[in-house]
C-alpha positions in Angstrom: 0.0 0.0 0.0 3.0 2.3 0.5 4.0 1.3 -2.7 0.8 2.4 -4.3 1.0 6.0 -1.9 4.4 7.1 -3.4 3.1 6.5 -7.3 0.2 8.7 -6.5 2.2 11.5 -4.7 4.8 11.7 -7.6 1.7 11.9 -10.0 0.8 14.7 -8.2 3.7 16.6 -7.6 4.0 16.2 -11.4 1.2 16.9 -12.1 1.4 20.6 -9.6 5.0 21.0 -10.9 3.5 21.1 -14.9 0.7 23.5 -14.0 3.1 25.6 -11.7 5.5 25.9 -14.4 2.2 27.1 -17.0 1.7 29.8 -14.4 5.4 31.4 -13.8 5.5 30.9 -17.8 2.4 33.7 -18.2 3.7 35.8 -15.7 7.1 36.2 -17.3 5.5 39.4 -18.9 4.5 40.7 -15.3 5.2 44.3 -14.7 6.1 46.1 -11.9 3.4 47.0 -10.0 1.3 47.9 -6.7 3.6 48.0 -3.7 6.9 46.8 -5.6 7.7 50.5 -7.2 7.2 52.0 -3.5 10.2 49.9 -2.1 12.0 50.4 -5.6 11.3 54.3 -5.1 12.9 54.7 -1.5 16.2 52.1 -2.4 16.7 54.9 -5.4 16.1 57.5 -3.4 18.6 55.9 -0.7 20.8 54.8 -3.5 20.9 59.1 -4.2 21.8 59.9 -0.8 18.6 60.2 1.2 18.6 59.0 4.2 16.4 56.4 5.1 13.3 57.5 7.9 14.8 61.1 8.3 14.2 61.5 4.4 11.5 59.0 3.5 8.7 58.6 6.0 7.8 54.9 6.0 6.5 52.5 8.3 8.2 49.0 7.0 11.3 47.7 9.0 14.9 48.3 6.9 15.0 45.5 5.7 12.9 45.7 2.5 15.1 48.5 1.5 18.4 47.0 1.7 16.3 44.1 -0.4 15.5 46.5 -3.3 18.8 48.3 -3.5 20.3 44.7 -4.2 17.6 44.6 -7.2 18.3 47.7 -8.2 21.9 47.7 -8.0 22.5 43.9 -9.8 19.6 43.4 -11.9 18.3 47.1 -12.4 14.9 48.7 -12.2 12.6 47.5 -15.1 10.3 44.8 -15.3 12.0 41.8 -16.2 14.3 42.6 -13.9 11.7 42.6 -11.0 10.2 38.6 -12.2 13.8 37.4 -12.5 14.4 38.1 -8.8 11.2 37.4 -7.8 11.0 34.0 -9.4 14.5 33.3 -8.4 13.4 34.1 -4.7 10.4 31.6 -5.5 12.5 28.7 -6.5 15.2 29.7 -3.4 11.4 29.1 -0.9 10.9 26.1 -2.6 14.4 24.9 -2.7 14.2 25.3 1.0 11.1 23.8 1.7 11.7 20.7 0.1 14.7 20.2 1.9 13.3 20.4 4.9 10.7 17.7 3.9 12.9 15.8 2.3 13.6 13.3 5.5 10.1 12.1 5.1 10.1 11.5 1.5 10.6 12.5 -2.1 7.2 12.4 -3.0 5.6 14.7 0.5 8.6 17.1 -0.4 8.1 17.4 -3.7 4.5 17.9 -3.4 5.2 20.5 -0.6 7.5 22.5 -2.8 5.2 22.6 -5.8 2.1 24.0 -3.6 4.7 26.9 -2.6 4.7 27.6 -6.5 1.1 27.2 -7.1 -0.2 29.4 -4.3 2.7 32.3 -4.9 1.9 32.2 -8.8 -1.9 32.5 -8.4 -1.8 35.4 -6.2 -1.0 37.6 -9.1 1.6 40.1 -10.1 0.8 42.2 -6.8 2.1 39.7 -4.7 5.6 39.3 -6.5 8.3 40.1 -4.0 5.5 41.2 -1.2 7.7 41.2 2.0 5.9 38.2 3.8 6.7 36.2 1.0 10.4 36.8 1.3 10.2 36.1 5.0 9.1 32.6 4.0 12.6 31.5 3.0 14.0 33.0 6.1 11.1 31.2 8.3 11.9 28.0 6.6 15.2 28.0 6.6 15.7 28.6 10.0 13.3 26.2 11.0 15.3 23.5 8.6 18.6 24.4 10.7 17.1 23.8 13.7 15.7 20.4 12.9 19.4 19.1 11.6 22.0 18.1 13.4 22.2 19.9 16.1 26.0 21.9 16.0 27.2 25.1 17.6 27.8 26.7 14.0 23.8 25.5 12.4 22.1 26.8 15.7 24.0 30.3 15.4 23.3 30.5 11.8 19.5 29.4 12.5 19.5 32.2 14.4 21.0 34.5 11.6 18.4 33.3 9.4 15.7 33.8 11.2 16.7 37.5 12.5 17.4 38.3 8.8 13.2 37.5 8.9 13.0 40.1 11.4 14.4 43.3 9.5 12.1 42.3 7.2 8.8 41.8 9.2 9.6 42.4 12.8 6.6 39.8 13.9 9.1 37.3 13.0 10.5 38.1 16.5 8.1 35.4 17.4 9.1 32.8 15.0 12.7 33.5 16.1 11.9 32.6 20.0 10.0 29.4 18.9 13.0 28.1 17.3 15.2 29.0 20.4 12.1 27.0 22.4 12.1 24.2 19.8 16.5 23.9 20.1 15.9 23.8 24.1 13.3 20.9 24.1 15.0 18.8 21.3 18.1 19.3 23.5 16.7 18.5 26.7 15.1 15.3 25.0 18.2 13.9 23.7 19.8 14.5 27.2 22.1 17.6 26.3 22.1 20.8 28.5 18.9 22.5 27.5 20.0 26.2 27.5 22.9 26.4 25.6 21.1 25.8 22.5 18.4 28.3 22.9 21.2 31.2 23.7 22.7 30.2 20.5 19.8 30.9 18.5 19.3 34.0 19.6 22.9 35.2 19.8 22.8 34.6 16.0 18.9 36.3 15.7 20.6 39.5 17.3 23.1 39.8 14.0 21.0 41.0 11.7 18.7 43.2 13.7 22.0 45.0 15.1 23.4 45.0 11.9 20.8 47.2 10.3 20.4 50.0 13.2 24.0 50.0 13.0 23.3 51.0 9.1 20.8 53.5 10.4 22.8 54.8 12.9 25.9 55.5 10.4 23.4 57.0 7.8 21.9 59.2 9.9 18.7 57.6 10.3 18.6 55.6 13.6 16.6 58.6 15.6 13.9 59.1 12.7 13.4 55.4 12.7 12.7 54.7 16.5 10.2 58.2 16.4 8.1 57.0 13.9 8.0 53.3 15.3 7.9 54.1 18.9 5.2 57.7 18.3 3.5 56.2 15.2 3.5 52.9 13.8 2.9 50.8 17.5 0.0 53.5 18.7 -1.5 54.8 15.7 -0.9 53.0 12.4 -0.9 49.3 13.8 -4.7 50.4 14.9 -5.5 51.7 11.5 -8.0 49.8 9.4 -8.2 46.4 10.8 -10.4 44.0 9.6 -11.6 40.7 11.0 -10.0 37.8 9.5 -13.5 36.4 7.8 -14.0 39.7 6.0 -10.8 39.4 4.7 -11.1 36.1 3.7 -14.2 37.3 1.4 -12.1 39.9 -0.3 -10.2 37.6 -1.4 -10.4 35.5 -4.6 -11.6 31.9 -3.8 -10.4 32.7 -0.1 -12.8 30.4 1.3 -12.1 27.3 -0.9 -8.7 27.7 -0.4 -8.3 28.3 3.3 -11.2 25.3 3.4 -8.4 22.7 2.1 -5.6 24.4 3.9 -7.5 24.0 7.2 -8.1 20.1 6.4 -4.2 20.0 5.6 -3.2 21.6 8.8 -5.6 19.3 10.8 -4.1 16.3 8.7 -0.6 17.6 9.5 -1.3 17.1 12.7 -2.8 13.9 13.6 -0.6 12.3 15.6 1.2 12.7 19.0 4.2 11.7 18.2 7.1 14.0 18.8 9.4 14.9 15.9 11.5 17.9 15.6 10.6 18.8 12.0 6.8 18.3 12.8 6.6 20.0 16.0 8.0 23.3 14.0 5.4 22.7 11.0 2.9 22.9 13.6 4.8 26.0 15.6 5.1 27.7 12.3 1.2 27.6 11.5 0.4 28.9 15.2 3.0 31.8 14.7 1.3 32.2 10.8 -2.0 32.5 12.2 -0.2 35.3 15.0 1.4 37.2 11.8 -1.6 38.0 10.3 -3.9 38.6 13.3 -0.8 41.3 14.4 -1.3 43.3 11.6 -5.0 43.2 11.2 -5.0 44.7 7.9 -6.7 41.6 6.0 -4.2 42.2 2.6 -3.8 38.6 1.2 0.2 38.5 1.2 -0.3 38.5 4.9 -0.8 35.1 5.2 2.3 34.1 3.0 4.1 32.4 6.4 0.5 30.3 7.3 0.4 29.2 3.8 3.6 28.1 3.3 3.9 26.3 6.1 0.4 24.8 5.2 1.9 23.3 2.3 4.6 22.0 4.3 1.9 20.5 6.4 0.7 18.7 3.5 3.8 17.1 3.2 4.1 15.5 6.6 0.2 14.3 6.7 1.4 12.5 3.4 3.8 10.9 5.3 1.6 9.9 8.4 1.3 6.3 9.2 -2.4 6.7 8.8 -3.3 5.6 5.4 -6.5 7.0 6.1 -4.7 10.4 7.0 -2.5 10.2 4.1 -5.4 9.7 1.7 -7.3 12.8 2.8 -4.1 15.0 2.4 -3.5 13.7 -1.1 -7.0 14.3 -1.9 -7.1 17.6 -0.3 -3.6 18.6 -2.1 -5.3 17.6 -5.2 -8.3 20.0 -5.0 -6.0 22.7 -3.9 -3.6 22.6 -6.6 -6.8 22.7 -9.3 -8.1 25.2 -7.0 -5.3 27.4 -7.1 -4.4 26.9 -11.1 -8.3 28.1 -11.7 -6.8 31.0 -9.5 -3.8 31.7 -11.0 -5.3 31.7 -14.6 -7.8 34.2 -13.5 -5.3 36.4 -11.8 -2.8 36.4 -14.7 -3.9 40.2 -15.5 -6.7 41.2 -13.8 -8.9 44.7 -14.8 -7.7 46.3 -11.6 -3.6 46.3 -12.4 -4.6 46.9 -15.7 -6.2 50.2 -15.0 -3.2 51.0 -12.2 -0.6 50.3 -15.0 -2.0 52.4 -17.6 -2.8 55.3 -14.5 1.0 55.5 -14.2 1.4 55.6 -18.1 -0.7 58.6 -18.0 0.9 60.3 -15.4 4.4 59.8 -16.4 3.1 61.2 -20.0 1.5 64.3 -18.1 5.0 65.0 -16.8 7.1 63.8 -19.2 9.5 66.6 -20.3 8.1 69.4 -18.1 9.9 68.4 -15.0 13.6 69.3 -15.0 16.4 67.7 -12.6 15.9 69.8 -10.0 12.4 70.6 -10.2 10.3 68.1 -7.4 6.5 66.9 -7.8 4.8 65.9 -4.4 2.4 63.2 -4.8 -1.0 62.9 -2.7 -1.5 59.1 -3.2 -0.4 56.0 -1.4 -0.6 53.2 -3.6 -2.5 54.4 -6.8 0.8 54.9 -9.2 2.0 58.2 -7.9 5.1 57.0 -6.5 5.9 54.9 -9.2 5.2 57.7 -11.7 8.0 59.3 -9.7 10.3 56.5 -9.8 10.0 56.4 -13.5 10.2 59.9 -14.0 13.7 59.6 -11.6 11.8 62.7 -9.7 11.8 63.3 -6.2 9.3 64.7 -3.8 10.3 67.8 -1.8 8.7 66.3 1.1 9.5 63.0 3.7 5.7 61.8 2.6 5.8 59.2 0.5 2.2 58.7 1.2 -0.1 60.9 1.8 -2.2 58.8 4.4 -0.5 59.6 7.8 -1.7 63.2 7.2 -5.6 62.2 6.6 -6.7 59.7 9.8 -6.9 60.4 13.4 -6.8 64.5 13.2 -7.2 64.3 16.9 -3.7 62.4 18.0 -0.7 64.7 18.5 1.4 62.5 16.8 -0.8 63.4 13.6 -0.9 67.0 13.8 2.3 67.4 14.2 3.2 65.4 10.7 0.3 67.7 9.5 2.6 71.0 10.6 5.5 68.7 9.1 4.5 68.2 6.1 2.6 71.7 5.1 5.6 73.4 6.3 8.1 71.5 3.9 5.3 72.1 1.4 5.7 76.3 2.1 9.8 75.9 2.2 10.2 74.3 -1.4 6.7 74.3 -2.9 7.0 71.7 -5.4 6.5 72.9 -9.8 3.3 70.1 -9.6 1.5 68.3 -7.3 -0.4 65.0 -8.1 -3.4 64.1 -6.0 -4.7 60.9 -6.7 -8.7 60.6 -6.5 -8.6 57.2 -4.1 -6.8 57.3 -0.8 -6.0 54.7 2.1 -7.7 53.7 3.9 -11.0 56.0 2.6 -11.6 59.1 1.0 -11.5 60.8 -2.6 -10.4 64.5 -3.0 -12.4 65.5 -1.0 -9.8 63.8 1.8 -8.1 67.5 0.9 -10.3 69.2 2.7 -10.3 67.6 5.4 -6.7 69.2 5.8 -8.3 72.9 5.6 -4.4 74.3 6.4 -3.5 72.1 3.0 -6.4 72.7 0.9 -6.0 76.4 1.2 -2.4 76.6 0.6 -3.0 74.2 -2.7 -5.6 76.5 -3.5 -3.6 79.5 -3.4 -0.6 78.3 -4.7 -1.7 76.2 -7.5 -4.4 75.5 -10.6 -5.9 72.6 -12.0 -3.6 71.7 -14.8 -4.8 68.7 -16.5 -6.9 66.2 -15.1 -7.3 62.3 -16.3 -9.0 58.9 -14.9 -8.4 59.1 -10.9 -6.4 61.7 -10.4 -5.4 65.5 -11.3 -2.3 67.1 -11.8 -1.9 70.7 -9.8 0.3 73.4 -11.3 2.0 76.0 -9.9 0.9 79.2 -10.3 3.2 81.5 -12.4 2.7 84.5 -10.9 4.2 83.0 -7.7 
């Protein structure tokens, strides 16, 4: 019967490695898109001598950046160079996956690895290089050093591996003190001394960390950084537009189908109370995916990048349980989640929405084309509607920190706020900017009419500049020339 199990879980990982491949074939022509050009956009302006935080007002840990100028500076800035690295990351997660299920068999690991695939190509060009889904690699691979061997040199670089996960997405803090946990019960049930392991771990999870607010620190940008972490992201913007987790389920596409099978892998995964390393941090990783996205609350889909992946992982282990019964729902259930996810994937090759985003770029970047010099600035009102990456094409910068516009236009009544608002207008009045975009949808609510809602902003605009051309979802603002 084993015999018959292994033929049909190398049929399947065949069969999810052909359709994968189908899938990473269309996106080839993927642009860059949605929240990509924003990273690209602060790594060039870093790469110019900003400094990062002081300069560029953002609330994502350093790590993304430091990510982005290795894009920039290797591959370049265009398209193709955006899906070569983020389908070389893809096969680096699945690489890393399969490895670590490769000590319960070819076929589980195999079938693991080609699920990682399937679900990152069906999300759609919007999820390519999404920072959760680079955190996978580092989750995974830190969790595979743990489970080895254990040796002074693979628990300090588990450690390093996992911390790297943390400049990324600082939730990964969590992750990196359940592999610690994980080295000090595996050590303790072998018969070693049960703490040196753990302090090992996390002597090598404190590299990275240290290693980027020492890059902050020598830039310049250390201070900024723990000001808008410490007075705005923990208070303000880590309470701002949360969602519960079944609304965001419905938003997105076949969320329910899909999370239906991933729940009866993760149950399947588990069905047994046998300890095992490598299981027991399958298991730990989907608690600590379920934590990342309740954390951030903010119900976007790349958010649950660490519960999937480790999801698929779970499928490979319930493959492997002694259960035949267990191991023929999870090769069933594997099954209707690959179709599932292919159906997907073929509907998310292009959708109408990143259609419409791409050409709002186009049309911006041909509004300003030629009319913006070297040192002339444009100051965008937008967060992720293709201002900022009309700027990064362009090569123009804003005269202002704001990269978005949002941290201006929610909770009026915080200090924190108004004094951004003073901020902000007051860079505005020191070097007004030759145009101003306002795109028509912000974040998280409002139109233009968001403007006025700033009354201190909407009169200086109104003052200072006039309506100069106006196209599908946003208008371009001139400045006056008798000014």
């Amino acid at each position: 019967m084993r015999a018959g199990t292994s033929a049909a879980q190398g049929l399947l990982a065949a069969a999810l490695a052909v359709v994968a491949f189908r899938l990473a074939w269309s996106s080839r022509t993927w642009p860059l898109i949605h929240d990509a050009p924003l990273m690209h956009y602060i790594a060039w302006r870093i790469q110019h001598g900003a400094v990062p935080y002081r300069d560029l007002f953002d609330m994502n840990a350093p790590g993304p950046y430091l990510i982005h100028l290795l894009v920039l500076r290797t591959l370049g800035g265009g398209d193709l160079a955006w899906r070569i690295f983020d389908l070389g990351w893809l096969a680096l997660t699945c690489w890393v996956v399969a490895l670590y299920a490769w000590p319960v068999g070819v076929g589980p690991a195999a079938v693991a690895a080609a699920l990682v695939a399937l679900y990152h190509l069906a999300g759609g060009v919007w999820l390519a290089g999404q920072r959760d889904f680079l955190l996978c690699a580092f989750l995974i691979g830190g969790a595979q050093l743990v489970a080895s061997p254990a040796t002074w040199w693979r628990l300090i670089l588990a450690g390093v591996v996992g911390g790297a996960g943390v400049t990324l997405k600082p939730p990964a803090l969590i992750f990196l003190i359940v592999l610690a946990l994980v080295a000090a019960v595996a050590a303790a049930r072998e018969g070693r001394v049960w703490w040196t392991p753990p302090l090992a771990v996390l002597a090598g999870g404190a590299a990275a960390p240290l290693g980027c607010l020492a890059w902050l620190a020598w830039t310049g940008g250390l201070r900024a950084f723990v000001e808008i972490f410490v007075e705005y992201d923990l208070p303000v913007y880590s309470r701002l537009a949360r969602v519960w987790p079944w609304t965001a389920l419905g938003w997105w596409p076949f969320g329910w189908r899909v999370w239906a099978l991933f729940a009866v892998l993760v149950l399947a995964a588990g069905a047994t109370r046998r300890w095992d390393t490598r299981r027991a941090l399958v298991l730990a990783g989907l608690a600590y995916g379920v934590v990342h996205f309740l954390a951030q609350g903010k119900g976007w889909e790349y958010q649950v990048y660490p519960l999937a992946t480790f999801a698929c992982l779970g499928a490979g282990f319930a493959m492997a349980a002694p259960a035949r019964a267990v191991r023929g729902t999870a090769l069933l259930a594997s099954a209707l989640l690959g179709l599932q996810l292919y159906v997907k994937g073929v509907q998310e090759l292009r959708p109408a929405w990143i259609t419409a985003k791409a050409q709002r770029v186009d049309r911006i970047v041909a509004d300003l084309r030629g009319r913006v010099g070297p040192e002339d600035t444009v100051q965008v009102l937008d967060t992720g509607e293709g201002g900022v990456h009309a700027l990064l094409r362009l090569g123009v910068r804003q005269p202002t920190r704001f990269i978005y516009d949002f941290p201006v236009f929610h909770d009026e009544d915080r200090p924190v706020v108004r004094r951004l608002r003073a901020e902000f207008l007051r860079e505005l009045e020191a070097a007004p900017p030759k145009f101003i975009v306002v795109l028509e949808r912000g974040w998280p609510s409002g139109d233009y009419a968001r403007i006025a809602c700033f009354p201190a902003l909407a009169t200086w605009i109104a003052a200072t500049y006039r309506l100069d051309r106006e196209g599908p979802e946003y208008r371009v603002y001139a400045k006056r020339a008798d000014l």
